[in-house]
N, C-alpha and C positions, 0 to 999 in steps of 0.2 A: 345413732346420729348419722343421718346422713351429708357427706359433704362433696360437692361437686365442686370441679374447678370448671369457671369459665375458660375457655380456648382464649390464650391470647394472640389478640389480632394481627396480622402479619402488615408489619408497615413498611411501605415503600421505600427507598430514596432519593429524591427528586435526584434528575440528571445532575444538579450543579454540585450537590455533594458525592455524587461517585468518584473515585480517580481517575485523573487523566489515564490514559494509554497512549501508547504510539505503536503503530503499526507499520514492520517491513517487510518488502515484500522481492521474493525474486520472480520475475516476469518471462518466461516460457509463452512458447508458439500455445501448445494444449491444454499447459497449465502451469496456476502460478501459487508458490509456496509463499504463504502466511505466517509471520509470527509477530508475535504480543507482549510488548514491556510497559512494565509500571513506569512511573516517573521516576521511582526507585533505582530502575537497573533490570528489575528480576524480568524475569522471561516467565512469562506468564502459559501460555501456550504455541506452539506449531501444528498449521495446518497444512492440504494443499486443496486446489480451488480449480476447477475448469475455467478454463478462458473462452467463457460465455457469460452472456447477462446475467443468467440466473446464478453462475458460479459467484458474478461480479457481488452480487445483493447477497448471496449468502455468506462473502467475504467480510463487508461490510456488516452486516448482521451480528457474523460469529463474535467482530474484533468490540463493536459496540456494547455484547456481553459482557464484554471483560471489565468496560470502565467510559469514561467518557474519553471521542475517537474525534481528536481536532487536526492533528498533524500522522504524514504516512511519508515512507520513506523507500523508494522503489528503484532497481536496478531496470535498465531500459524504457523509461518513459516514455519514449520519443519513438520506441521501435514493437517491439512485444505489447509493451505495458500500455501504447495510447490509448486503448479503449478502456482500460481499467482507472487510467490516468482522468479522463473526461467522466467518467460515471463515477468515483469520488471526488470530482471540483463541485456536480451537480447538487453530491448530497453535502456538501458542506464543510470538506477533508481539504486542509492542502497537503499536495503532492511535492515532495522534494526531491531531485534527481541525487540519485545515489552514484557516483564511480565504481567499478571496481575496487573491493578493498583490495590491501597492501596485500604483495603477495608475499613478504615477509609471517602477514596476520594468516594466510591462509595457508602455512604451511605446520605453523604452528598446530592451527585449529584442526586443519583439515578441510575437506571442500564436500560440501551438501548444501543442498538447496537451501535446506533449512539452518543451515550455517550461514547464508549469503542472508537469507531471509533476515536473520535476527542480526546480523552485523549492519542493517541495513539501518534497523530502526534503531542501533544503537546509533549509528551515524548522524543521525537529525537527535536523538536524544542529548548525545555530546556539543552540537554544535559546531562539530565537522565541516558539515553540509548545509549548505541554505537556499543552493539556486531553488530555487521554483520552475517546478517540473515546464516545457513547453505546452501551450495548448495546443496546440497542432490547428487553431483558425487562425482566422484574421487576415493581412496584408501578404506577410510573410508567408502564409500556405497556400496562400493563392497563386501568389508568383510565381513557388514552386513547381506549382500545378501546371502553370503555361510555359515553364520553363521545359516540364518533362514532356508536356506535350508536343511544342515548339524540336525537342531533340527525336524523338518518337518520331514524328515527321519530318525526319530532314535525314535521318535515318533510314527511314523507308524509301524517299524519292533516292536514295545512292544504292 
């Protein structure tokens, strides 16, 4: 008697039933540390990521692995992180500016990147945190722009 079993088929699961994640991040000049929490709590993984496009998309890539990636939680948006900040608004992420955690929590914990990382997304996870990271366009960056230029030369003519 012979019996074979058919292979059963490998089914997907549409993005809407994955679990959320939230991802945070800490933001470095070369590079920027990744990590990954359920809706849970748990800490899913840590990574670190060059601060470059393609570091960017494989940041975004890796965390999207994990579960569905709608909210991220980043220390320096405005300074390190605005190119990382602008290339997840693009893909569909919002970006929440992180503070410095407590330095009470960081001495407890201890200080690594990947400690800042994951205190990061716990921060938007809790509800800590809500601003929404700056864009770095608009009104506001522009004026900037004529302001440092306007200082830039008036600088140079003394």
């Amino acid at each position: 008697m012979n019996l074979t079993v058919a292979p059963t088929p490998v089914t997907r699961c549409a993005d809407d039933e994955r679990e959320e994640v939230i991802v945070g991040v800490d933001t470095h000049t070369e590079v920027h540390v990744a990590a990954v929490l359920t809706i849970q709590g748990a800490l899913a993984a840590t990574r670190a990521f060059p601060a470059t496009a393609r570091g960017y998309a494989e940041l975004l890539a890796w965390a999207r692995g994990h579960g569905r990636l709608h909210r991220a939680g980043g220390e320096g948006t405005s300074s390190h992180g605005i190119a990382l900040t602008r290339y997840l608004r693009r893909h569909r992420v919002q970006v929440i500016e992180v503070n410095r955690p407590d330095r009470a929590v960081r001495r407890r914990r201890g200080k690594t990147d990947a400690i800042d990382a994951e205190n990061a997304a716990r921060a938007v996870l809790s509800g800590q945190v809500s601003a929404v990271a700056k864009s770095g366009d608009g009104a506001v960056e522009m004026l900037r722009l004529v302001k440092m230029a306007k200082e830039s030369a008036s600088k140079a003519r003394t």
